[in-house]
Structures are given as C-alpha cells and as structure tokens.
VMD Tcl script that draws the C-alpha trace (Angstrom):
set ca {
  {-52.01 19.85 29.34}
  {-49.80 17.28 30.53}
  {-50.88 17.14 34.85}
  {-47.40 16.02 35.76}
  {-46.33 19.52 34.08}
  {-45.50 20.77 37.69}
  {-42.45 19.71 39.83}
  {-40.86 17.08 37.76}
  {-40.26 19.07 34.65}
  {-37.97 22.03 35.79}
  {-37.01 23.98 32.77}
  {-32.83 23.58 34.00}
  {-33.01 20.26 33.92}
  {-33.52 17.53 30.52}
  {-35.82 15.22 29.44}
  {-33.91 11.94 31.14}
  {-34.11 14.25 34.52}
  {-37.76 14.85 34.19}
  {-38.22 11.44 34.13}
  {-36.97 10.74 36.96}
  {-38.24 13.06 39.01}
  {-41.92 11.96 37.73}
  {-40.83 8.30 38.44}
  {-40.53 9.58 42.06}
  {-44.12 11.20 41.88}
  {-45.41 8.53 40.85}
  {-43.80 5.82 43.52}
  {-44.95 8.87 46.27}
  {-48.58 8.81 44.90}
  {-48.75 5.31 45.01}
  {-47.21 5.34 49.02}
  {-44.00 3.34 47.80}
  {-41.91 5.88 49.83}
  {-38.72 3.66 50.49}
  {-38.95 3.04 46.42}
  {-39.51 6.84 45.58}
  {-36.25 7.23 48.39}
  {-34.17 4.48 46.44}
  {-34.45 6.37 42.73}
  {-33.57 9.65 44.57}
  {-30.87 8.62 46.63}
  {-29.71 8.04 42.75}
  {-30.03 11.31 41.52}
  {-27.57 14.22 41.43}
  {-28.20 16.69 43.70}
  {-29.36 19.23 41.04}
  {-32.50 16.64 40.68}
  {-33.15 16.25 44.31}
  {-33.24 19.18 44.49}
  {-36.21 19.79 42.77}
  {-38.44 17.42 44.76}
  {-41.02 19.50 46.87}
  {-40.22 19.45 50.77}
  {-42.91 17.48 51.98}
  {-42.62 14.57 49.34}
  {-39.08 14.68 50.26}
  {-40.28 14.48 53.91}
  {-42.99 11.90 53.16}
  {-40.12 9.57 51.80}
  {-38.18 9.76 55.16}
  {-35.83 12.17 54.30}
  {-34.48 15.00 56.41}
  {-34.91 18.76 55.54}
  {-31.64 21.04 55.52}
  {-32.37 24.81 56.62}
  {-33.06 26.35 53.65}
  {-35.34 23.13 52.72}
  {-37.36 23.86 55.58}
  {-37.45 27.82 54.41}
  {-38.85 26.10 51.39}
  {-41.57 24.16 53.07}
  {-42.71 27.21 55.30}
  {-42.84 29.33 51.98}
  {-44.50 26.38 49.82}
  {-47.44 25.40 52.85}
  {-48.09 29.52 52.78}
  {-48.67 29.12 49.09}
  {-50.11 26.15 48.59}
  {-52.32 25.18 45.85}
  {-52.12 21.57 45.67}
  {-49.23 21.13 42.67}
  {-46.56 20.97 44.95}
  {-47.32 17.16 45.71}
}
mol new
graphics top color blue
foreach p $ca { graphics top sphere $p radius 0.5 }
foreach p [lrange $ca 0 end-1] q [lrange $ca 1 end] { graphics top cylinder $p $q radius 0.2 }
display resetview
C-alpha cells in the first residue's frame, strides 16, 4: 500500500490535486516549510483544505475556528497519519 495513501489523496479531489497536496508533504517532511507554504498558497481552497492543521500550522499558517475544531478533534485521535 501506497504510505502517502492518507491526507493527500482525498477521494473529492483528482489525481493533479493529489499531487499537490503530496508535493506539500513532502516539502513539510523535509522542513522546507516556506516551500510547502508557496505550492499551497497556489492551491484552491478545496485543496487547502485538505492539509491537516498542524502541517498547516508548521508552515506558518494561521488556523480559522473551525480549523482549530479540527486540530483539537485530530490531536484527540491521533495515530500518526495525520502528518
């Protein structure tokens, strides 16, 4: 099984989106936060939407509400496939 079969291959979005998203997994593994920032600053919201709240902290960004809801929920469920 594919490991990067997690977050960056949501079943709403297609093939060109998953790529992205595990384009920014793989700049946030490798710490190149301002890089991982740059290609999601490009993406429609739909696709920023799917990056987990603390890689979307970890990359500077700021958390809305119901993206902090989100990282209260995911940190009580963690299992490690969230990052």
């Amino acid at each position: 099984m594919n490991n990067d079969h997690d977050w960056t291959e949501p079943a709403h979005l297609g093939e060109s989106d998953w790529e992205t998203l595990k384009e920014i997994k793989r700049l946030h593994e490798l710490g190149k936060m301002q890089g991982a920032m740059n290609v999601a600053k490009s993406c429609d919201t739909i696709v920023r939407e799917e990056i987990p709240p603390q890689v979307w902290l970890d990359m500077g960004g700021a958390l809305t509400k119901t993206g902090l809801e989100k990282l209260r929920t995911s940190k009580e469920n963690d299992t490690g496939k969230s990052r």
